[in-house]
N, C-alpha and C positions, 0 to 999 in steps of 0.2 A: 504494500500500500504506500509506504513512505518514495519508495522510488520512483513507483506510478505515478504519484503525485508532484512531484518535485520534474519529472520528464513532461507532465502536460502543463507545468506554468512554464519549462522555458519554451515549450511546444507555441502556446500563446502567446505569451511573452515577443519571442520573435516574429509570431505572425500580426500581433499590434503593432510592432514596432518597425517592419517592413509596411504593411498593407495601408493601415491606418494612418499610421505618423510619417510614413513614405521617409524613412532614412534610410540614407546609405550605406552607414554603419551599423553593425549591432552594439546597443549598451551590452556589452557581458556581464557587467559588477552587476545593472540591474537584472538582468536573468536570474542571476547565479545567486541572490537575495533571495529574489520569488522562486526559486526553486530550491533553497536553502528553506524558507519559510513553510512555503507550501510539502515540502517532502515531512518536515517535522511537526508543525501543527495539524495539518489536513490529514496526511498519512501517517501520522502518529497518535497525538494526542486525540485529533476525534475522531478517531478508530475506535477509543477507548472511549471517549466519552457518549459517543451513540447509544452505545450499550446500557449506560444505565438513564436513559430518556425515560424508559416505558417503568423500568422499576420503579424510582424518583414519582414518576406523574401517580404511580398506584400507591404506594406510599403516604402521597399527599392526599388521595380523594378520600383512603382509610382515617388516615387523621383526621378529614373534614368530616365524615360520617358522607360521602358526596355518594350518588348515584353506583348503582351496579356496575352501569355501565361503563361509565369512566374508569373504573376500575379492572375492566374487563379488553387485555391488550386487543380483542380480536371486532372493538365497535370505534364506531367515527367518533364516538366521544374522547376514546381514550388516544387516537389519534391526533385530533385539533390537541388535545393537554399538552402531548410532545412538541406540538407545535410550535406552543406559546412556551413550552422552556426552551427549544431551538432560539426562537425567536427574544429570547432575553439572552442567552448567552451570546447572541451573533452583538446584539447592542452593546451588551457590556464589559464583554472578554476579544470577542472576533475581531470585532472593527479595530478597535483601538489595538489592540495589542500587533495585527498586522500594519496599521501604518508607525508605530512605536520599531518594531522589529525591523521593515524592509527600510526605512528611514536610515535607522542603524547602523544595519549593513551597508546600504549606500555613503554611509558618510557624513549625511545630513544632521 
């Protein structure tokens, strides 16, 4: 996973950077950041952290006394739950920590 990951941001990476941005160089430092970043957060850490989404969300509805269903990994309740923890962890760990990190490694 770590390497998969780290191989399709410089994949991107170069093809933003050719296609999009139309340079005639490649940045390597920057590739080699997002593919530094991307191999160990994306392909690492939330590898690991996917995993306990659905635990975490069941966990919470038990303590809440919430719905069967929520509780239950195989309904759309307990789906949208994961959601809204993806979606807090992208706000307050993802975002920031990738432009902290590739920043960084850039120099900046």
């Amino acid at each position: 996973d770590m390497a998969a990951a780290g191989c399709l941001a410089v994949a991107a990476d170069t093809l933003c950077q050719k296609v999009i941005e139309e340079r005639e160089r490649i940045d390597w430092r920057r590739a080699g950041a997002l593919a530094a970043f991307n191999g160990l957060y994306v392909g690492g850490f939330l590898h690991v952290l996917y995993q306990c989404y659905s635990p975490v969300v069941s966990a919470v509805a038990t303590r809440m006394a919430a719905s069967s269903a929520l509780r239950s990994t195989a309904s759309p309740q307990h789906a949208l739950g994961c959601a809204v923890v993806d979606n807090l962890h992208c706000g307050s760990l993802y975002i920031p920590a990738f432009f902290a990190c590739v920043g960084t490694m850039q120099g900046q």
